[in-house]
Structure formats: structure tokens, C-alpha cells
N, CA and C atoms as an extended XYZ file, in Angstrom:
552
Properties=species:S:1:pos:R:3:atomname:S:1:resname:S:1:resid:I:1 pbc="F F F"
N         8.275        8.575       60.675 N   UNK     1
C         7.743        9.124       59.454 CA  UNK     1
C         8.710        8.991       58.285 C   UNK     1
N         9.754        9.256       58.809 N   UNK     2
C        11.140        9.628       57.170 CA  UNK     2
C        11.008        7.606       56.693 C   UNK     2
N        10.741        6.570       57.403 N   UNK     3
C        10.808        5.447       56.907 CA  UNK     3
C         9.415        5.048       56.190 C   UNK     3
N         8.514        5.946       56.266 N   UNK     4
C         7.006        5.665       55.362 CA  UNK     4
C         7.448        5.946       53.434 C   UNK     4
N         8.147        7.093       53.399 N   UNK     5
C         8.430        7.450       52.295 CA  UNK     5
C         9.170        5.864       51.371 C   UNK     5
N        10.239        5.843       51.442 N   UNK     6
C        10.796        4.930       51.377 CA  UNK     6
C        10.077        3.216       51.256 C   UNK     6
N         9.394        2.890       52.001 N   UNK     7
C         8.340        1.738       52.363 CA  UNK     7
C         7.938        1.370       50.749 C   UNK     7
N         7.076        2.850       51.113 N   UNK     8
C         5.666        3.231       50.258 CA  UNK     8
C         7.025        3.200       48.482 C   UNK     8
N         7.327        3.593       48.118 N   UNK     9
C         8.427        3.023       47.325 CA  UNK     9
C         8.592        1.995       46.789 C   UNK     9
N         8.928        1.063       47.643 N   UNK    10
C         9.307       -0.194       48.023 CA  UNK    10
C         8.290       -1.146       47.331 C   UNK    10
N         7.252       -0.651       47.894 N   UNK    11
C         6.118       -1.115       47.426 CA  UNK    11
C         5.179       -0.820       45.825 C   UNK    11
N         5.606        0.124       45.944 N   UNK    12
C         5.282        0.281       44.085 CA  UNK    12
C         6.266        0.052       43.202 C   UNK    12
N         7.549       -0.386       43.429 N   UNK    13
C         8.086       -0.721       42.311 CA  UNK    13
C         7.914       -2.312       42.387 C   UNK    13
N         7.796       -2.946       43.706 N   UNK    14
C         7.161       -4.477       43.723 CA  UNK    14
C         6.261       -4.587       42.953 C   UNK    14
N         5.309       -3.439       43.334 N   UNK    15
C         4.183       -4.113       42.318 CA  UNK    15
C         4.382       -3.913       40.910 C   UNK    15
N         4.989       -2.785       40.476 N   UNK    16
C         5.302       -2.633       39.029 CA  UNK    16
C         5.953       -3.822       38.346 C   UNK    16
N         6.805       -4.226       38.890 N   UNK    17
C         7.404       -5.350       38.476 CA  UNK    17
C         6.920       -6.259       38.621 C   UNK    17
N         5.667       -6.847       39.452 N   UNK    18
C         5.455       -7.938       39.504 CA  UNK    18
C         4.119       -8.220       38.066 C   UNK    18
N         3.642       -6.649       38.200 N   UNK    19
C         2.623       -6.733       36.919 CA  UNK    19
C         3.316       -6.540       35.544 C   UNK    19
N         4.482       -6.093       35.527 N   UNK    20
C         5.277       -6.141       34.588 CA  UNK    20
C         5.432       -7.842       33.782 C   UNK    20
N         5.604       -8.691       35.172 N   UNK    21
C         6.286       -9.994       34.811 CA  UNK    21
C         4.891      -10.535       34.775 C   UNK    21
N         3.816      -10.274       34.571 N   UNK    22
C         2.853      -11.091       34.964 CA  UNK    22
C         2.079      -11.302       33.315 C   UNK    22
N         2.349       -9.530       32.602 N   UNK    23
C         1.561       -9.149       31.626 CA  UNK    23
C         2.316      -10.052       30.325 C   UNK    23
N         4.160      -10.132       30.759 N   UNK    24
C         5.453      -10.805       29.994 CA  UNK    24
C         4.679      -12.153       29.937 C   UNK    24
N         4.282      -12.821       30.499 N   UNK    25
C         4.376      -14.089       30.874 CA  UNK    25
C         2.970      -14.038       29.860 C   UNK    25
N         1.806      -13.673       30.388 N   UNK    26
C         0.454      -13.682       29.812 CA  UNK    26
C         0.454      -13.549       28.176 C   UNK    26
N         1.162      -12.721       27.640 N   UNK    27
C         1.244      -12.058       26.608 CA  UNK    27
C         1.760      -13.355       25.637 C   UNK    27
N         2.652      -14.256       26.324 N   UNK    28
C         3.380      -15.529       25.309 CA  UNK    28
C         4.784      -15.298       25.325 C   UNK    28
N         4.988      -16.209       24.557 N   UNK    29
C         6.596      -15.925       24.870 CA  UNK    29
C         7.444      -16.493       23.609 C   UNK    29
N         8.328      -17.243       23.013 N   UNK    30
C         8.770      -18.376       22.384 CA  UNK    30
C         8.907      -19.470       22.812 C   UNK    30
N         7.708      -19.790       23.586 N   UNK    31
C         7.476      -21.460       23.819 CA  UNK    31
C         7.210      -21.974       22.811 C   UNK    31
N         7.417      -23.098       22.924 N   UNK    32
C         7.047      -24.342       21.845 CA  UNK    32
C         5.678      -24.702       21.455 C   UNK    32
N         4.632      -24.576       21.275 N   UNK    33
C         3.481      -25.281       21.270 CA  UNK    33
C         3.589      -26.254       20.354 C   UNK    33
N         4.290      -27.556       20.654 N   UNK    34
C         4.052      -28.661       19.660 CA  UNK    34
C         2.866      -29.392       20.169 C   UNK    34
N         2.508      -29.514       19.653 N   UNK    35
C         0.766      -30.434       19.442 CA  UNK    35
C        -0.431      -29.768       20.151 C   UNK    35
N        -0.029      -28.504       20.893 N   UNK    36
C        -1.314      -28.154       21.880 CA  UNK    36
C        -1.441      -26.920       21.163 C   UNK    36
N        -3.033      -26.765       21.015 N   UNK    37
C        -3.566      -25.594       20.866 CA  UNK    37
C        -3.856      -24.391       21.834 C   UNK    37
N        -4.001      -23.135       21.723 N   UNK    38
C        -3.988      -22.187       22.686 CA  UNK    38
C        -5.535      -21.405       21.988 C   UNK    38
N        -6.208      -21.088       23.526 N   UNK    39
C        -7.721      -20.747       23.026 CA  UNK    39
C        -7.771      -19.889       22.769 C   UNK    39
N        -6.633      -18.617       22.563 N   UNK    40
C        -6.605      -17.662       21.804 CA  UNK    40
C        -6.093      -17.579       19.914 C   UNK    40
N        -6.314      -18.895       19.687 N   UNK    41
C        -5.230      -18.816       18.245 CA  UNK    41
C        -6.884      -18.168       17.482 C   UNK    41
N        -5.936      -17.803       16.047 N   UNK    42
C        -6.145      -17.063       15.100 CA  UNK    42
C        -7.088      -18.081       14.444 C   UNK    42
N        -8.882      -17.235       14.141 N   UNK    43
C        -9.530      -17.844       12.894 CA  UNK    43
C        -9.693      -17.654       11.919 C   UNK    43
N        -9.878      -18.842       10.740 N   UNK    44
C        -9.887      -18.241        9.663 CA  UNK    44
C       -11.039      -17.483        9.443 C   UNK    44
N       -11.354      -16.849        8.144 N   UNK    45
C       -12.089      -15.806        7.674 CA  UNK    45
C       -13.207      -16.443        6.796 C   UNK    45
N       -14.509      -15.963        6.915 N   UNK    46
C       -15.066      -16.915        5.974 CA  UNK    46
C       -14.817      -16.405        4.728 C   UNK    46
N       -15.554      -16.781        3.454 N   UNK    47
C       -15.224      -16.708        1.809 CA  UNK    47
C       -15.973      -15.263        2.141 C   UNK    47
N       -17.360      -14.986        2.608 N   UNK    48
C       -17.531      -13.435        2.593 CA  UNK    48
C       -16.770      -12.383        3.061 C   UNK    48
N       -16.068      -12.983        4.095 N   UNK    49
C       -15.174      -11.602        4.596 CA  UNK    49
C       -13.781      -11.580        3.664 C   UNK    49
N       -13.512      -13.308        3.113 N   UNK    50
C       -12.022      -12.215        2.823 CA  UNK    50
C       -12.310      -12.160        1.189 C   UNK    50
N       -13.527      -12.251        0.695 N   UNK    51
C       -14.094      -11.325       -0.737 CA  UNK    51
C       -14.204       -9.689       -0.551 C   UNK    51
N       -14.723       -9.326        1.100 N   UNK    52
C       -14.337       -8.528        1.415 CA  UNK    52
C       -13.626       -7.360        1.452 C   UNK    52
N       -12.785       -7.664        2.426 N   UNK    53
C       -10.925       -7.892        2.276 CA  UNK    53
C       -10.805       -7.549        1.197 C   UNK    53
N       -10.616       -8.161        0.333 N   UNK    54
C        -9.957       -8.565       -1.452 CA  UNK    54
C       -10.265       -7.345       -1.552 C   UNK    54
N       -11.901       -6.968       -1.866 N   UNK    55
C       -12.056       -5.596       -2.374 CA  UNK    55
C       -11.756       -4.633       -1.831 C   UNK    55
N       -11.298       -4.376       -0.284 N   UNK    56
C       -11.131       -3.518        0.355 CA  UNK    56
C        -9.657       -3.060       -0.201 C   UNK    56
N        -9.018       -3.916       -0.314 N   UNK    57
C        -7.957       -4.132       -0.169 CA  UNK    57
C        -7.092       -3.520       -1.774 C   UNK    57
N        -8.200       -3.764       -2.679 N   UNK    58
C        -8.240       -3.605       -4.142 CA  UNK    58
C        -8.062       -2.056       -4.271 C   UNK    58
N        -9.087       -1.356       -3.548 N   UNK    59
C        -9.746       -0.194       -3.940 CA  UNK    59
C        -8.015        0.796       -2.892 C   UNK    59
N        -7.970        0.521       -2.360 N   UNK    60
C        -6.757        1.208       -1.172 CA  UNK    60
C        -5.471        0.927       -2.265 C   UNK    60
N        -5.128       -0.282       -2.878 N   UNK    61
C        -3.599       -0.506       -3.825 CA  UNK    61
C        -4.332        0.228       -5.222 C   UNK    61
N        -5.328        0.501       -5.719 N   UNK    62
C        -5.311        0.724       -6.809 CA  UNK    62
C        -5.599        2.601       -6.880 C   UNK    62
N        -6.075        3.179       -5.720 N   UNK    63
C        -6.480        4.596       -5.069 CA  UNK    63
C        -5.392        4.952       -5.295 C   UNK    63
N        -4.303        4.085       -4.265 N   UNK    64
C        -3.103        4.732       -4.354 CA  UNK    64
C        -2.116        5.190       -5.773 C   UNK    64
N        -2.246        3.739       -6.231 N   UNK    65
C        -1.822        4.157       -7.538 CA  UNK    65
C        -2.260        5.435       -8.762 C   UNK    65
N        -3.325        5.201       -8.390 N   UNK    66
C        -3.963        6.526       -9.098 CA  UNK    66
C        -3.765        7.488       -8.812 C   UNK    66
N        -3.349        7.908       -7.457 N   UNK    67
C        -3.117        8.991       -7.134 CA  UNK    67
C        -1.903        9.290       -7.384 C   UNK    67
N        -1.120        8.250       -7.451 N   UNK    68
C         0.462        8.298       -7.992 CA  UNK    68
C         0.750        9.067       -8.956 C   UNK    68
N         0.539        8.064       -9.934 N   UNK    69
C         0.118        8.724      -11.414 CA  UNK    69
C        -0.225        9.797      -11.449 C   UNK    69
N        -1.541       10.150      -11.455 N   UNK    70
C        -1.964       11.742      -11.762 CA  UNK    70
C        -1.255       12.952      -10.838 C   UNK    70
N        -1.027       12.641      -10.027 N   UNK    71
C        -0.403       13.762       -9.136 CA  UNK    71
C         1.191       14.105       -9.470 C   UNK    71
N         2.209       12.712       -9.843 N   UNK    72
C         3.481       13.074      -10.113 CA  UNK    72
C         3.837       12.643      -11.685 C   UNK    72
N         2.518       12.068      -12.358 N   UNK    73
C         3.184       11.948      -13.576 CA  UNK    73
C         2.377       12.734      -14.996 C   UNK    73
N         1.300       12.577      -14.685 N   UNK    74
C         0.369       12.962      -15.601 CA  UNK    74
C         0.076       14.430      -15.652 C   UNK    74
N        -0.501       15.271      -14.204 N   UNK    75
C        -0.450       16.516      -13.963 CA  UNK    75
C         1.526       17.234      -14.686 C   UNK    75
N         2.233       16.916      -14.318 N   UNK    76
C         3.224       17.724      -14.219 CA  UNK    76
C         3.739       17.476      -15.834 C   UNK    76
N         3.730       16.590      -16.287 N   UNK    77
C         3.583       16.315      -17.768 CA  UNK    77
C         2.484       16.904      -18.711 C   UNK    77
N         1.431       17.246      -18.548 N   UNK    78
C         0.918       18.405      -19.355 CA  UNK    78
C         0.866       19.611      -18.630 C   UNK    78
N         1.366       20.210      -17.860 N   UNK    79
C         1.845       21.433      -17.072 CA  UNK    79
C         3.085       21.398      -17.965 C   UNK    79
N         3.706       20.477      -18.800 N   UNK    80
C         5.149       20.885      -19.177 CA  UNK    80
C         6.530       20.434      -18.734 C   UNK    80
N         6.264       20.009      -17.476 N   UNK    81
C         7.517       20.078      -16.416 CA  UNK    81
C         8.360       19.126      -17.153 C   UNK    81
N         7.790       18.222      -17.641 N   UNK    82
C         8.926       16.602      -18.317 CA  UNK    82
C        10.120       17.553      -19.483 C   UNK    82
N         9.676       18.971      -19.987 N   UNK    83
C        10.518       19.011      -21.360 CA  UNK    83
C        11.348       19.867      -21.124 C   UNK    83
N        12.503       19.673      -22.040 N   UNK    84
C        14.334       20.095      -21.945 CA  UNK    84
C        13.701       21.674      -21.452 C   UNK    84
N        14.367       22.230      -20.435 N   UNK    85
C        14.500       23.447      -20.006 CA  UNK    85
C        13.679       23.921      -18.876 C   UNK    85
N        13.017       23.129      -18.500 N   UNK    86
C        11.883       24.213      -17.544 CA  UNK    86
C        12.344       23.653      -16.257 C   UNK    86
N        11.594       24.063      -15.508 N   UNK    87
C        11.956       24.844      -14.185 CA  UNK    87
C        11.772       23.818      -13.267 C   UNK    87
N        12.364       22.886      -12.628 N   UNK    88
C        12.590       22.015      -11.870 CA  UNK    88
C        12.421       20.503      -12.791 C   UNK    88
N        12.467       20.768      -13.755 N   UNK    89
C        12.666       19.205      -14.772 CA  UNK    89
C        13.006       17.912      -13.992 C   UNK    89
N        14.053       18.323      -13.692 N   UNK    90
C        15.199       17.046      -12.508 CA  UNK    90
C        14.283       16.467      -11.592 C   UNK    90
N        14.009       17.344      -10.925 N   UNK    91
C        13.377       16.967       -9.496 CA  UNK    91
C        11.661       16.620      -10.208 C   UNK    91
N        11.275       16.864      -11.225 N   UNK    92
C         9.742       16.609      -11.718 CA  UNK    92
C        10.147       15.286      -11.589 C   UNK    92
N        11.344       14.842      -13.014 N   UNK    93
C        11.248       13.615      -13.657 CA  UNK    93
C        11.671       12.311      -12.400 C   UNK    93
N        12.219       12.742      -11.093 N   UNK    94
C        12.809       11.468      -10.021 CA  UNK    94
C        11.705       11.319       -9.629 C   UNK    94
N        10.727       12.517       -9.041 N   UNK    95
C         9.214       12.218       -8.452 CA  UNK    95
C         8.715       11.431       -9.692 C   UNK    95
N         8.498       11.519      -10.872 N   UNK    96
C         8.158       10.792      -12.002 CA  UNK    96
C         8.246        9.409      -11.940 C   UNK    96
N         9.434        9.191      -12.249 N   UNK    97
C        10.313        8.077      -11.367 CA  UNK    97
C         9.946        6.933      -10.785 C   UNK    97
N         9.854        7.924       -9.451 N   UNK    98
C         9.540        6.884       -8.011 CA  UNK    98
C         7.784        6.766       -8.440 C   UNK    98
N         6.862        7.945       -8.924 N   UNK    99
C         6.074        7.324       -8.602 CA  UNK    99
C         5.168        6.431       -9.346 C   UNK    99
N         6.374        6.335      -10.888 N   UNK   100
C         5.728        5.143      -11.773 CA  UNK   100
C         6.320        3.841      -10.985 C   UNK   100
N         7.171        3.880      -10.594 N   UNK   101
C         7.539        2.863       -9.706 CA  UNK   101
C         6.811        2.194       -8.451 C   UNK   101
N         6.469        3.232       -7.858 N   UNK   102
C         4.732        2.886       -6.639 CA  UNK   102
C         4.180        2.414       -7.380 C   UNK   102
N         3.327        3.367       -8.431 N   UNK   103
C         2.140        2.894       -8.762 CA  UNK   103
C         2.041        1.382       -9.837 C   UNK   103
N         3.198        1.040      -10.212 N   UNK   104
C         3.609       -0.280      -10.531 CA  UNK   104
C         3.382       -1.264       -9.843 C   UNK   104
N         3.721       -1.036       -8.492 N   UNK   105
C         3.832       -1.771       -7.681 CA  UNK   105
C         2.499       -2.318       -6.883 C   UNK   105
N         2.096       -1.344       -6.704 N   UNK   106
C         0.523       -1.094       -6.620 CA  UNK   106
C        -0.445       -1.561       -7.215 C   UNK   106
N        -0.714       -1.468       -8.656 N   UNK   107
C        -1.507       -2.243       -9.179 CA  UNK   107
C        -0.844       -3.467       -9.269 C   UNK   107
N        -0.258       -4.191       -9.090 N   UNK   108
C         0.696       -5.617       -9.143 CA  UNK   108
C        -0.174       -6.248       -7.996 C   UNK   108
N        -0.020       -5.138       -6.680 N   UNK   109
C        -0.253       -5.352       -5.516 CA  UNK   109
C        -2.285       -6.054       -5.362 C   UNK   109
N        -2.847       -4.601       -6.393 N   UNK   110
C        -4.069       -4.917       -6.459 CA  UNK   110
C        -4.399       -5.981       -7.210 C   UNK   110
N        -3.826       -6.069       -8.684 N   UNK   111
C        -4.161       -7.270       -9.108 CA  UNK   111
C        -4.626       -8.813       -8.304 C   UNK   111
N        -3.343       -8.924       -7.170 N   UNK   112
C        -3.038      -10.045       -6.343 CA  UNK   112
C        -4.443      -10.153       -5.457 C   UNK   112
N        -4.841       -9.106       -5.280 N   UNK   113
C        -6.153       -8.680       -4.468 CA  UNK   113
C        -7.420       -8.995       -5.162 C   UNK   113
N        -7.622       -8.177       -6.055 N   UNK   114
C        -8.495       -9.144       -6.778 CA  UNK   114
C        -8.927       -9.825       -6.859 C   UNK   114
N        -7.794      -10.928       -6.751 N   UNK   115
C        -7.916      -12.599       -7.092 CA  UNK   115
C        -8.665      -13.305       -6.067 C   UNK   115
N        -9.238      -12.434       -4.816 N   UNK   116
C       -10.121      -13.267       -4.218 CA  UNK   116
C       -11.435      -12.859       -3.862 C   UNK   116
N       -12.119      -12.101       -4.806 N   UNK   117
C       -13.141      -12.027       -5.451 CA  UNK   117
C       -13.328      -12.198       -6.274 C   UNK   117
N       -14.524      -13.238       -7.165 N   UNK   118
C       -14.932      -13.563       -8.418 CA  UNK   118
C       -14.912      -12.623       -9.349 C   UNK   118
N       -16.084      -11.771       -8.745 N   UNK   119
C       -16.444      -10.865      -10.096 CA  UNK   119
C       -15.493       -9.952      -10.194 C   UNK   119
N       -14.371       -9.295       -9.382 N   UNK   120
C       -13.113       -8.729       -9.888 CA  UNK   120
C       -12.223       -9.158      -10.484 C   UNK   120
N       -12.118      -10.891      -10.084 N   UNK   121
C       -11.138      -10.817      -10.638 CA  UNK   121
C       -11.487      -11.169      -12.156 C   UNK   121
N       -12.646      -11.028      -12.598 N   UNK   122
C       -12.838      -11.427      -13.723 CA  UNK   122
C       -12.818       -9.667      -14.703 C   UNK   122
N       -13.069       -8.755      -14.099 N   UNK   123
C       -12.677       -7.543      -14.264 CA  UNK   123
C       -11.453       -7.233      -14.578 C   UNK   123
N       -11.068       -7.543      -14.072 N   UNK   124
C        -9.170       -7.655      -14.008 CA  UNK   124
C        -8.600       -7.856      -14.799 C   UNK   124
N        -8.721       -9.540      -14.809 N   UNK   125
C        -7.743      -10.268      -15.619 CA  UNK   125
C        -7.301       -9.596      -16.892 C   UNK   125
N        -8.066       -9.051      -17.850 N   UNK   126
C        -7.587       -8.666      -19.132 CA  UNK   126
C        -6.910       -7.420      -19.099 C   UNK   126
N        -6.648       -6.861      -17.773 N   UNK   127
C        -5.726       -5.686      -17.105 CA  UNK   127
C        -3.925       -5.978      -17.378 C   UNK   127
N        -3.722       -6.792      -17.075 N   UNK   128
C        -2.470       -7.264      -15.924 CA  UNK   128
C        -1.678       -7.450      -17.366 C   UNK   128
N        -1.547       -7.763      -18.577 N   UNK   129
C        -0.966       -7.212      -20.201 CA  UNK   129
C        -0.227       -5.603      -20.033 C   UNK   129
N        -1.576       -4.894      -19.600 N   UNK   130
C        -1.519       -3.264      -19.605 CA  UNK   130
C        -0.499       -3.069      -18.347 C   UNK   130
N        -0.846       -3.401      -17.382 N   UNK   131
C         0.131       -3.560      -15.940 CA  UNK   131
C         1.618       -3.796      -16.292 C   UNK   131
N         1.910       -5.122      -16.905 N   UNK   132
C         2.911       -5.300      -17.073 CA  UNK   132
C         3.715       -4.166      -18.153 C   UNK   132
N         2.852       -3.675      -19.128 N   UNK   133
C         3.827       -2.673      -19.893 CA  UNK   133
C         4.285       -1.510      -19.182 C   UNK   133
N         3.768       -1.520      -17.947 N   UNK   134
C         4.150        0.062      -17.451 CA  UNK   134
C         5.662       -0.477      -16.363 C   UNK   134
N         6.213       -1.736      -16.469 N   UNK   135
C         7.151       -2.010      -15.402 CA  UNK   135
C         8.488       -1.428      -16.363 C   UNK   135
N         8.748       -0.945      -16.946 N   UNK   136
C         9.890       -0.415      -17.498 CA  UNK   136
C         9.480        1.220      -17.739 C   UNK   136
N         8.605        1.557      -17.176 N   UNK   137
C         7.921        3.007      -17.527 CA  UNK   137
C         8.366        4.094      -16.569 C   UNK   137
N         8.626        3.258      -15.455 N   UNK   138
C         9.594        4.255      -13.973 CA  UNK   138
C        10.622        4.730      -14.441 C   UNK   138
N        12.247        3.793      -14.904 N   UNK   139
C        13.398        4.026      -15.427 CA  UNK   139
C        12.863        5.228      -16.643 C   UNK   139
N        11.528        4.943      -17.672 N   UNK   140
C        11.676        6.073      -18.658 CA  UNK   140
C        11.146        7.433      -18.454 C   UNK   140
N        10.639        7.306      -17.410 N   UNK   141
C        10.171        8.832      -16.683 CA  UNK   141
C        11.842        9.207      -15.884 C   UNK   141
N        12.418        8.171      -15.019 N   UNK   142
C        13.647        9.060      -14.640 CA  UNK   142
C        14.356        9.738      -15.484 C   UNK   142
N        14.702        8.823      -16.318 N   UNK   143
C        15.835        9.276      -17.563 CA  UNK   143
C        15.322       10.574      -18.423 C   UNK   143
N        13.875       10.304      -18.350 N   UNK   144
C        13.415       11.662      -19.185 CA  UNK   144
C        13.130       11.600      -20.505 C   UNK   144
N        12.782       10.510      -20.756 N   UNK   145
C        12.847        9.338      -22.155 CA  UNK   145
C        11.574        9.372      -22.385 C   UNK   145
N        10.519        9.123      -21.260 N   UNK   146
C         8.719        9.211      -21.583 CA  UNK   146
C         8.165       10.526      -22.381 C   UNK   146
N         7.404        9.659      -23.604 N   UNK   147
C         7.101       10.773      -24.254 CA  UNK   147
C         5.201       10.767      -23.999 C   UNK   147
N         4.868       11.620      -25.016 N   UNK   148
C         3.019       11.411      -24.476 CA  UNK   148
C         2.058        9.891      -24.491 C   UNK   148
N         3.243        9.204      -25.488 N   UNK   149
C         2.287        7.785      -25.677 CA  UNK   149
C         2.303        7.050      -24.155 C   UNK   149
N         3.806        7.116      -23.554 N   UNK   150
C         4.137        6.431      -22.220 CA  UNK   150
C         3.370        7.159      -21.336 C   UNK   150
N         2.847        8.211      -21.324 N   UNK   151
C         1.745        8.582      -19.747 CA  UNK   151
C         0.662        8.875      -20.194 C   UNK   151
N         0.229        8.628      -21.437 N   UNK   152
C        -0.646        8.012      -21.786 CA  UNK   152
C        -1.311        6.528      -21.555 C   UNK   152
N        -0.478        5.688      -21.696 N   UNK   153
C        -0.308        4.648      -21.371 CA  UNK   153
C        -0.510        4.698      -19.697 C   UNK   153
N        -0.231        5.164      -19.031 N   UNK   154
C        -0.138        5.049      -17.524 CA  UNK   154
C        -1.842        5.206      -17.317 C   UNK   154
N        -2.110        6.596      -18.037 N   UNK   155
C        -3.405        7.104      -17.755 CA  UNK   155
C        -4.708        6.219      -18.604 C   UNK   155
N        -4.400        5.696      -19.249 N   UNK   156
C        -5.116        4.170      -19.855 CA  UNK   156
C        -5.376        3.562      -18.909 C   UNK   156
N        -3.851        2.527      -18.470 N   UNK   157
C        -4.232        1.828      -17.526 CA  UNK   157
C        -4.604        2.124      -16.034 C   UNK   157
N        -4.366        3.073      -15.416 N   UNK   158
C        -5.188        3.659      -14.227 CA  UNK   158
C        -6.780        3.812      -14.606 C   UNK   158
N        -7.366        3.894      -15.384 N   UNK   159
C        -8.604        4.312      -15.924 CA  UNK   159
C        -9.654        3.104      -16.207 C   UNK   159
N        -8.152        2.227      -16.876 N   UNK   160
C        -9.357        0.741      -16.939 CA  UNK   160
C        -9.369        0.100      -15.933 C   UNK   160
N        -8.207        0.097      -14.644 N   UNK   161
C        -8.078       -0.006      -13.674 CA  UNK   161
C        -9.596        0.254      -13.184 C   UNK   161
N       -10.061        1.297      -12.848 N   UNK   162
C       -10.909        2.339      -11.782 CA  UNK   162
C       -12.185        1.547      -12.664 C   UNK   162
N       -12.260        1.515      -13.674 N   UNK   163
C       -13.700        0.904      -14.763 CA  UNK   163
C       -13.807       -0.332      -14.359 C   UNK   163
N       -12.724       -1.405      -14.176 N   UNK   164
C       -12.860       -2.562      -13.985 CA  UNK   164
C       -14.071       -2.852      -11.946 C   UNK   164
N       -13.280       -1.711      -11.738 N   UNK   165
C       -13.562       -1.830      -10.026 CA  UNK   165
C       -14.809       -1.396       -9.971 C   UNK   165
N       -14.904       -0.620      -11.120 N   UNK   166
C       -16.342        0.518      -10.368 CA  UNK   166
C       -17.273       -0.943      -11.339 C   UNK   166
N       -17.268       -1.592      -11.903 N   UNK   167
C       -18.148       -2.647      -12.847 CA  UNK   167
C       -18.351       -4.003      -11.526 C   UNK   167
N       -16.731       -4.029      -10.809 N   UNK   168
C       -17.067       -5.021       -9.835 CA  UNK   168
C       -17.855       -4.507       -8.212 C   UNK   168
N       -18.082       -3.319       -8.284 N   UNK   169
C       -18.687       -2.812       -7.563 CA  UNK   169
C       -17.642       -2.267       -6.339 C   UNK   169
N       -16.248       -2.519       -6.515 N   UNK   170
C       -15.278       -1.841       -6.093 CA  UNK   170
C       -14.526       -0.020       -6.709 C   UNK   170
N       -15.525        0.606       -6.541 N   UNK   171
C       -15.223        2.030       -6.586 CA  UNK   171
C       -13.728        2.191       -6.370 C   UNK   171
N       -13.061        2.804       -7.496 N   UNK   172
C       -11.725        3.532       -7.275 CA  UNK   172
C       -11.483        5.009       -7.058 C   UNK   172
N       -10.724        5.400       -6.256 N   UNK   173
C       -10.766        7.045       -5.453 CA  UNK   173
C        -9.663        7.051       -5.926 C   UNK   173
N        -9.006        8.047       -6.055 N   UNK   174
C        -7.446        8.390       -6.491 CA  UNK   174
C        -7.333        9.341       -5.067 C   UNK   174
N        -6.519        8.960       -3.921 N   UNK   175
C        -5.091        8.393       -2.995 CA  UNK   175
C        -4.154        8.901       -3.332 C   UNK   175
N        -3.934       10.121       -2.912 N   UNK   176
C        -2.347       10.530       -3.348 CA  UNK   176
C        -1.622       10.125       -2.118 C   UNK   176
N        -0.335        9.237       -2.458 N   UNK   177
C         0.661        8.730       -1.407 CA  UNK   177
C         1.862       10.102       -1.211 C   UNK   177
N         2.256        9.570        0.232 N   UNK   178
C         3.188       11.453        0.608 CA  UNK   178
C         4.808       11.224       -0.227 C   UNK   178
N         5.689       11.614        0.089 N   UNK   179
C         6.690       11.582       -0.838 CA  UNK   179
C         7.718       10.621       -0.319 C   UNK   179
N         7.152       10.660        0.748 N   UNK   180
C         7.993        9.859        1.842 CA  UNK   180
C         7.084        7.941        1.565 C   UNK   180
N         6.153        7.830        0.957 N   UNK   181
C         5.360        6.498        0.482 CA  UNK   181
C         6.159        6.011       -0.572 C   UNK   181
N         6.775        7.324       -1.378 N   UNK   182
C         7.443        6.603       -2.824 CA  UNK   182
C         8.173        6.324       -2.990 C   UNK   182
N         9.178        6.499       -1.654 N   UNK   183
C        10.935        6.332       -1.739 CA  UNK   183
C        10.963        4.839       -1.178 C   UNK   183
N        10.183        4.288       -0.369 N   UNK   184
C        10.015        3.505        0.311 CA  UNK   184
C         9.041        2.835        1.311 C   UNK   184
């Protein structure tokens, strides 16, 4: 009997390992495939799905951004928080900051998205002027330099943003990203 224990052991880590090496092997590896195809490779997408895509893809980078904006720049700026003296200023204006800096990035991101749908990106295009003025708009929210025209400006372009989408039939939601989205 005391040699069944042991056996029985014996035998399941064989097999563990052998399905271990079996799933390694199945799964691929860094072989070479020069000239041969494998009947699992990747297809492309037709023009409907990745118009799709595009918009899916539009409405999620441009949500986010919106939510950027209004939640760390726009809200806390007519609440007050941006001016000399009040009560967590510092810590308003870095969230400020970072999240003109997301949401920069973001619509940059959506723009790119866009571009593979027609009727957005024809929505768009006369956007990406407005886009580009807000890439020096992060540094003037840190510093504490943004006055009402600059998140104004933010809240412009988030707005024609959301108009352009909701015209291409891509609805914009405002997406607030966590704090931990804006640092990195």
C-alpha cells in the first residue's frame, strides 16, 4: 500500500508535464515560418468591420477625453479651484495638468480613428486646427497660467468633438478615466 501513494504521484506529474509540453509546443514557438503559411494566421477585416472599428474606436478615445476635461478641468475651474488661494489649488492644477494632457492625447488618438470611416472623417477634419491648439494647454493648466478663454477652448473643442460624432452617427458619452489612466 505505502508504494500506491507515491506511484499515483509519479503519475500525475508525468502527465502534467507531458500536457504542459504538449500545449508549449501547440501554442507556437519562435520558429521561422519562411514561405509556409499556418491555418491559423490572422484575417483581414472587411471595409465594414474596420469602419466599424474606426467608430467604435472613435467614440471610446473621444468619451474618454471628454470625460477628462469636464471632470478635472472644466468642473473644478468654475467651482474656483484654478485661483490664487483656495483649497487644494496644487493638487487641482497637476490633475489639470495630466488631464489636459490625456485628453490631448486622446482626441489625437480619435482623430487617427476617424480616418477610417468616410463620413467621420469628413466630420472631423475641420477639428484637428482646434486639437492642435490645446497641445500646449496641459503645461498651462500645470503652471496655473489657464485662464477662462483656455478651458474654454478645451470645452469648445470637446463639444465639436461630440457634434461631429453624433452628425457621423458616432454618439459621444463622456468616460471619466481613473487617476491612475492619467499618469500613464
Amino acid at each position: 500500500m505505502p508504494r500506491s501513494v507515491p506511484l499515483r504521484r509519479l503519475l500525475v506529474a508525468l502527465l502534467l508535464s507531458c500536457s504542459v509540453l504538449v500545449s508549449t509546443t501547440a501554442c507556437g514557438g519562435d520558429d521561422d515560418n519562411s514561405g509556409t503559411s499556418s491555418s491559423a494566421s490572422p484575417t483581414g477585416t472587411s471595409s465594414a468591420q474596420a469602419q466599424k472599428f474606426a467608430k467604435t474606436r472613435f467614440v471610446a478615445n473621444a468619451g474618454l477625453a471628454a470625460g477628462a476635461s469636464y471632470q478635472w478641468i472644466i468642473k473644478p475651474y468654475r467651482a474656483g479651484k484654478f485661483k490664487k488661494g483656495a483649497d487644494g489649488r496644487t493638487f487641482a492644477l497637476v490633475k489639470a495638468g495630466l488631464a489636459g494632457g490625456f485628453a490631448y492625447n486622446r482626441l489625437k488618438a480619435a482623430t487617427v480613428n476617424a480616418k477610417g470611416d468616410p463620413l467621420l472623417a469628413k466630420a472631423v477634419a475641420p477639428l484637428t486646427a482646434g486639437i492642435e491648439s490645446l497641445k500646449s494647454m496641459a503645461t498651462k493648466l500645470r503652471k496655473g497660467e489657464a485662464g477662462a478663454g483656455d478651458v474654454g477652448a478645451f470645452e469648445s473643442v470637446i463639444n465639436s468633438i461630440k457634434d461631429a460624432g453624433k452628425s457621423a452617427g458616432a454618439e459621444v458619452k463622456d468616460k471619466v478615466p481613473s487617476t491612475s489612466q492619467l499618469g500613464g
